[in-house]
C-alpha positions as CSV (number, residue, x, y, z in Angstrom):
1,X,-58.2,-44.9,73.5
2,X,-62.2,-45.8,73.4
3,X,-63.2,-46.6,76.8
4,X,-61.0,-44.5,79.0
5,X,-60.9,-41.1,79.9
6,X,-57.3,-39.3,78.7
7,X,-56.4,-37.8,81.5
8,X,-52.4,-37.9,81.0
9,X,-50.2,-36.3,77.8
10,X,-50.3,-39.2,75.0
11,X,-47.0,-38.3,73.4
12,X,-43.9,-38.6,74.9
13,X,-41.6,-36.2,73.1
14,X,-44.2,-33.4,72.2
15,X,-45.4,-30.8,74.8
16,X,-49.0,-30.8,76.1
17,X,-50.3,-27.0,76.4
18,X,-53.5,-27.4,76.8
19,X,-56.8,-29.1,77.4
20,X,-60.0,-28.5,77.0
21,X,-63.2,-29.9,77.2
22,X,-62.4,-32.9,74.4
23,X,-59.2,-31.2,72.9
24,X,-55.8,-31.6,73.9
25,X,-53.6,-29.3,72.2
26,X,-49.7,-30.1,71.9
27,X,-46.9,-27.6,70.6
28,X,-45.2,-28.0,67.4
29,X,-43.3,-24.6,67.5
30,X,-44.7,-23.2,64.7
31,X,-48.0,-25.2,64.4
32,X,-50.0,-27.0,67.3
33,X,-51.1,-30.6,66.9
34,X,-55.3,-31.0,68.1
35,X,-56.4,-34.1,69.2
36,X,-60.1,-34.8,69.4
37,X,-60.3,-37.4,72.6
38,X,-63.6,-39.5,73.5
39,X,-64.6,-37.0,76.3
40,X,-67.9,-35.6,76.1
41,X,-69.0,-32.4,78.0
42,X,-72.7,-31.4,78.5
43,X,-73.9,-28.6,80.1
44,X,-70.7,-27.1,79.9
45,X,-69.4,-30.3,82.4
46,X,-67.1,-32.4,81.1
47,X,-68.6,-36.6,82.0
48,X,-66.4,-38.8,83.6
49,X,-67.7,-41.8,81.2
50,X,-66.5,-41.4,77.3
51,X,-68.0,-42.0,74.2
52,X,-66.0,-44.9,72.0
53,X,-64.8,-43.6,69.0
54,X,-66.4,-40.1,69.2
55,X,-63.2,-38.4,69.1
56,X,-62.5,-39.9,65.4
57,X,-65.9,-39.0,64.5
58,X,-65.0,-35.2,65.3
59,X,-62.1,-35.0,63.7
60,X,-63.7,-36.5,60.7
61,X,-66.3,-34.6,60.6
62,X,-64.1,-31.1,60.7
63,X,-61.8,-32.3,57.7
64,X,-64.8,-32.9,55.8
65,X,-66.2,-29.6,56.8
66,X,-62.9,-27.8,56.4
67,X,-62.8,-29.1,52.9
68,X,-66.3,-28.3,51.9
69,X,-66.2,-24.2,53.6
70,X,-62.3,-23.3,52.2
71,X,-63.9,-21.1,49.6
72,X,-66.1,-18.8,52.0
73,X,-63.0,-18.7,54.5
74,X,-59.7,-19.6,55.2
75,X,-59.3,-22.6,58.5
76,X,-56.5,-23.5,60.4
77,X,-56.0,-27.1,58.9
78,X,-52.7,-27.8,57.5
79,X,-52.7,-31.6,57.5
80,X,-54.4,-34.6,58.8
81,X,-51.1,-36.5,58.1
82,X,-49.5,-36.9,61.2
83,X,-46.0,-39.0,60.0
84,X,-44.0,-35.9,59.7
85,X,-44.7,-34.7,63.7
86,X,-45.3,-38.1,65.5
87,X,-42.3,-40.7,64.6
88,X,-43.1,-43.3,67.5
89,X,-45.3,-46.3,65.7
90,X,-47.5,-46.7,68.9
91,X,-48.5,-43.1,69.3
92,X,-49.0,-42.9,65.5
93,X,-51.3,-45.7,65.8
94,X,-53.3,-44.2,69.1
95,X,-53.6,-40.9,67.3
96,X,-54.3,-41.4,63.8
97,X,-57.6,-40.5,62.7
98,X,-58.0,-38.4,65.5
99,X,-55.6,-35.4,65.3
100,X,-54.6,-32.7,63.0
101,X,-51.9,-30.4,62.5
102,X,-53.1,-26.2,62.4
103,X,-51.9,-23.0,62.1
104,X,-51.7,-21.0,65.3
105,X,-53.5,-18.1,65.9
106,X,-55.4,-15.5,67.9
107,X,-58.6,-17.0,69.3
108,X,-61.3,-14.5,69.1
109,X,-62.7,-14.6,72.6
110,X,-66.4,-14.8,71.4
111,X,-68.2,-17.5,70.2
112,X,-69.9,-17.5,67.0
113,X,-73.6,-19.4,67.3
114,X,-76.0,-19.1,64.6
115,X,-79.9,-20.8,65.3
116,X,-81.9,-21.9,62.3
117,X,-84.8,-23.5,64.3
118,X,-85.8,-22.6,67.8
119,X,-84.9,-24.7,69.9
120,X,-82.9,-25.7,73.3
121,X,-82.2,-22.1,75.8
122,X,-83.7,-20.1,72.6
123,X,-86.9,-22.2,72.8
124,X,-86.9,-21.3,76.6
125,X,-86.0,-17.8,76.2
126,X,-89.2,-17.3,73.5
127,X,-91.8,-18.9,75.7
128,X,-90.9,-16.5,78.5
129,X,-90.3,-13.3,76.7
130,X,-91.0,-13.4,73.0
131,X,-87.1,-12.8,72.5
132,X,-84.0,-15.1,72.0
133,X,-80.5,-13.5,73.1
134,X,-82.6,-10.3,73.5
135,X,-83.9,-10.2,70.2
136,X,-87.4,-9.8,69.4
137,X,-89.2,-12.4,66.9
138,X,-93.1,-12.9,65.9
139,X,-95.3,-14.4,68.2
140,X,-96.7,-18.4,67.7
141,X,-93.9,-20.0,66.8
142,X,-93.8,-23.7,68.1
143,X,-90.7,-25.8,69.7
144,X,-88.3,-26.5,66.7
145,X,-90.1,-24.5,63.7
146,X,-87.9,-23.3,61.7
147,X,-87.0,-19.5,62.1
148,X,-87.9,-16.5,59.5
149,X,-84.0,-16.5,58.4
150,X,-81.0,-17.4,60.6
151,X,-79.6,-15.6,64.0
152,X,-76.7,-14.8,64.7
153,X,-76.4,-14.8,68.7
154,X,-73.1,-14.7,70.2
155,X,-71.6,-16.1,73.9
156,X,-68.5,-15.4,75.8
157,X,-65.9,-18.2,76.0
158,X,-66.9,-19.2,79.7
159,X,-63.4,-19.8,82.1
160,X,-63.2,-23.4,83.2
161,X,-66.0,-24.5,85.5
162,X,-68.4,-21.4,84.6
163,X,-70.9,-21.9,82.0
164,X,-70.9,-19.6,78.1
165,X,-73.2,-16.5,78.7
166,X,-75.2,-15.8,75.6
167,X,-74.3,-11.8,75.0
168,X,-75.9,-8.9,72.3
169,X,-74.3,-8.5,68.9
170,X,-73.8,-4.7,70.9
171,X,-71.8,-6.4,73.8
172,X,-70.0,-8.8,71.3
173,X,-68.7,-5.7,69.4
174,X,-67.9,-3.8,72.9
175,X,-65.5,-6.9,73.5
176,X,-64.0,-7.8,70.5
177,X,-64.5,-4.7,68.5
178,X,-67.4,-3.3,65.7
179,X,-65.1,-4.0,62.9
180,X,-64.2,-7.2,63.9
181,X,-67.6,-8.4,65.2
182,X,-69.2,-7.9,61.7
183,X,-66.3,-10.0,60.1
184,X,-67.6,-13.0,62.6
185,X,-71.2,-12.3,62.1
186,X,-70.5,-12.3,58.4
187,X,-68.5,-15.5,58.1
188,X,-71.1,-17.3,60.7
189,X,-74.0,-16.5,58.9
190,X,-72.2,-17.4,55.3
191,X,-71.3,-20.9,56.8
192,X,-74.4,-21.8,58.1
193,X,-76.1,-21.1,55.1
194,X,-73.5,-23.2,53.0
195,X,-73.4,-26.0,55.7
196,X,-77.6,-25.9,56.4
197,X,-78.1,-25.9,52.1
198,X,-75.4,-29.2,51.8
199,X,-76.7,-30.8,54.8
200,X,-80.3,-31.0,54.1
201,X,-79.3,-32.7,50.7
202,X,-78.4,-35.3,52.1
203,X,-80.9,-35.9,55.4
204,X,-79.5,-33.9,58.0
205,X,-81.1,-30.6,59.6
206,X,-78.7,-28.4,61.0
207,X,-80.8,-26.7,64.0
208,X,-78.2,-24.9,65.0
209,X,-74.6,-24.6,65.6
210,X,-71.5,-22.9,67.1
211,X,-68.0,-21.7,65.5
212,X,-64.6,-20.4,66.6
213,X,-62.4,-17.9,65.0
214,X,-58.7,-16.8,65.0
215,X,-56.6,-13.9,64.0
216,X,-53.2,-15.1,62.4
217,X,-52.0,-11.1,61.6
218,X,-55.5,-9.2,60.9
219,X,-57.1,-12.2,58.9
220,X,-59.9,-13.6,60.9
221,X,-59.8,-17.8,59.8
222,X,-62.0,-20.7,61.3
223,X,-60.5,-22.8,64.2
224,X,-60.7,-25.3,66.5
225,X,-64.0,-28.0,65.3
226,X,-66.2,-26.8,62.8
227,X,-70.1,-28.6,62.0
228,X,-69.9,-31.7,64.4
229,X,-72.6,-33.7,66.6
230,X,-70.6,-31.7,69.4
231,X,-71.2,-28.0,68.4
232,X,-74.7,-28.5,66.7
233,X,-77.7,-30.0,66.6
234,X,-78.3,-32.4,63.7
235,X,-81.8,-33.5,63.5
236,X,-83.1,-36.6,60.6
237,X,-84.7,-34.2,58.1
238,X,-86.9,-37.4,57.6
239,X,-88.5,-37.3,60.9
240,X,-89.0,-33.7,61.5
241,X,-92.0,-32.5,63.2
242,X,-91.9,-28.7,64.4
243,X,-93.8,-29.0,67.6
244,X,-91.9,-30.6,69.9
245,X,-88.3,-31.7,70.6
246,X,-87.2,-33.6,67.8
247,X,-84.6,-36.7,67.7
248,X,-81.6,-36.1,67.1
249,X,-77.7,-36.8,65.8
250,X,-75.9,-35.0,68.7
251,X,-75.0,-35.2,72.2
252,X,-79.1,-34.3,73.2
253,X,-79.7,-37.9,74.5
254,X,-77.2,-37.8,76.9
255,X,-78.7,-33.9,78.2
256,X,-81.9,-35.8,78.4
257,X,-80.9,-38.6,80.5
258,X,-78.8,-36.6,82.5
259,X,-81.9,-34.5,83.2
260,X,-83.9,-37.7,83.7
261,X,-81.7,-38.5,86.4
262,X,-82.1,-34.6,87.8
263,X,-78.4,-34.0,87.3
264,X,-78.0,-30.6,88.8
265,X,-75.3,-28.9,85.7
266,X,-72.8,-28.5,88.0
267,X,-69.8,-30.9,88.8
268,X,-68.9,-33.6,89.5
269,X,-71.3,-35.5,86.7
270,X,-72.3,-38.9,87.3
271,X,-71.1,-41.9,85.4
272,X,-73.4,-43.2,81.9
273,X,-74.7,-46.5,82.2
274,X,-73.6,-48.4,79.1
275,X,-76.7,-48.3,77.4
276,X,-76.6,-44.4,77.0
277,X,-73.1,-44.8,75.8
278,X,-73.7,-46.9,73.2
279,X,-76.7,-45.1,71.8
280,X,-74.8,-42.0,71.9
281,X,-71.7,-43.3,69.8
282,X,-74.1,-44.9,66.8
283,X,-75.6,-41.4,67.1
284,X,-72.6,-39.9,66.6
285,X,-71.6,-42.8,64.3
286,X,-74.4,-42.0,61.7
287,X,-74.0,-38.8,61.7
288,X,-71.0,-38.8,60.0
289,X,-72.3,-41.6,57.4
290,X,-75.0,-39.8,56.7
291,X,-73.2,-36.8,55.9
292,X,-70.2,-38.2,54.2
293,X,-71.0,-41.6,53.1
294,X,-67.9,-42.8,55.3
295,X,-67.6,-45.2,58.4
C-alpha cells in the first residue's frame, strides 16, 4: 500500500463507486466502506507521488475525532472493524487501519470551512481588500494572527479537475437552503470551537479547517474526514509567531515546494523527490502523536 499510487479497486468481491481525491468509496448495500489511500492532493490536484502511511494517519485521526465531537453532532461512523465486511485475510490485512464502515447519506453540496487565524487565500484576500470571503474585518492584522472570533466561510464542492470557489453565507443559503445553511454554520462553528479548545491543550493550533455534512432523512450528521493534516492547518502552538507563515503539521510543505518549483495548479503535477516525501509523512506522523499520544 505505502509507496504506490491505488489506482485499481483493492477488493475483489465488494464494488468500487467512487473515488475521490484520497477516498475510495466501496458499496455495502446498506452502508459504504471509506478507505483513506496514501494519495495527496494539493491545490485541488491530486500528486502522482504518495505519502507512506498517510492514509492510516487520516483514518486515525477521524476515529479519534469522531469520538471526541459525538456529543455536539451525530457522524456517519459505524465501525472501524472491518472482519464482518472484508472476509479475504490479504485485503483485511491491506486495509486495516485504514478504512471504516458509515452510514450513507445525502452529501450537502457545500463545504463547511471555518478560519481561526488568517492565513493561506484569506491572508491574500485581506491584504488586497480588507475582506476574507467578502467579509469585512479591522484593519492591521498581520499573516497568521489570530482572528477577533471564528468565520465561517463556505465553498462549493468543485467537479473533478475545477478548483472549490469560496461563496457568501447569502449564496450558500441560495444553494442549499436558509434553514439548512444555519444548521451547517451552527455545527461548523460548534466543532471548531470544541476541536481548537482540545487541540491547543495539547500543542496543536488549529488555523483552520474544512468539514462535510450529510442528510440521512432531515438530520444533518458529519461525514466523510473530520480534523486531519488534510482538511486543516495544524500549526506547533510552541513555535507560533503571528507575522509570518508559520510551520506547520499539514500538507503546507508540499504547497511550498510545489510553488518553489513554480508548479502552475493545474494538472498534470510533477513527481516529489523523496526528501519532500519523507518530511511530509513525519509531518503527518506527529500530528497524530501529538494529538493522541498514539503511533
Amino acid at each position: 500500500m505505502c509507496g504506490t499510487v491505488m489506482q485499481e479497486s483493492l477488493l475483489s468481491k465488494i464494488p468500487l463507486v467512487g473515488r475521490g481525491k484520497v477516498r475510495d468509496i466501496y458499496d455495502l448495500g446498506d452502508r459504504l466502506l471509506i478507505v483513506a489511500t496514501d494519495r495527496i492532493s494539493c491545490f485541488d490536484v491530486v500528486l502522482p507521488t504518495p505519502i507512506p502511511d498517510k492514509g492510516r494517519v487520516l483514518t486515525q485521526l477521524s476515529l479519534f475525532w469522531f469520538e471526541k465531537t459525538g456529543h455536539i453532532i451525530r457522524n456517519h461512523l459505524l465501525t472501524s472493524d472491518l472482519s464482518a465486511v472484508i472476509t479475504d485475510p490479504d485485503e483485511l490485512a491491506l486495509l486495516t487501519g485504514r478504512a471504516m464502515v458509515v452510514t450513507k447519506a445525502k452529501p450537502v453540496l457545500v463545504e463547511a470551512i471555518v478560519r481561526g487565524y488568517l492565513s493561506g487565500s484569506a491572508w491574500k484576500e485581506y491584504g488586497q481588500h480588507g475582506t476574507v470571503c467578502g467579509i469585512s474585518l479591522p484593519g492591521g492584522l498581520c499573516e497568521s494572527e489570530k482572528l477577533p472570533e471564528p468565520m465561517f466561510t463556505p465553498s462549493t464542492k468543485a467537479e473533478r479537475g475545477l478548483h472549490d470557489e469560496n461563496v457568501s453565507f447569502e449564496r450558500a443559503s441560495d444553494l442549499i437552503g436558509p434553514e439548512l445553511a444555519d444548521r451547517v454554520r451552527d455545527a461548523s462553528l460548534g466543532l471548531y470551537g470544541f476541536a481548537a479548545q482540545l487541540a491547543a491543550e495539547r500543542g496543536i493550533i488549529i488555523a483552520d479547517t474544512k468539514f462535510e455534512f450529510g442528510l440521512v432523512g432531515d438530520e444533518l450528521i458529519l461525514i466523510d474526514e473530520v480534523l486531519t493534516p488534510d482538511s486543516s492547518r495544524f500549526w506547533p502552538a510552541d513555535q507560533y509567531a503571528p507575522g509570518g507563515p508559520q510551520p506547520s503539521f499539514d500538507k503546507q510543505y508540499v504547497r511550498d515546494y510545489l510553488d518553489s518549483i513554480g508548479f502552475n495548479r493545474t494538472p498534470p503535477a510533477p513527481e516529489l523527490p523523496d526528501e519532500v516525501v519523507q518530511k511530509t509523512s513525519g509531518k503527518y506522523q506527529e500530528a497524530l502523536k501529538t494529538l493522541t499520544g498514539e503511533e
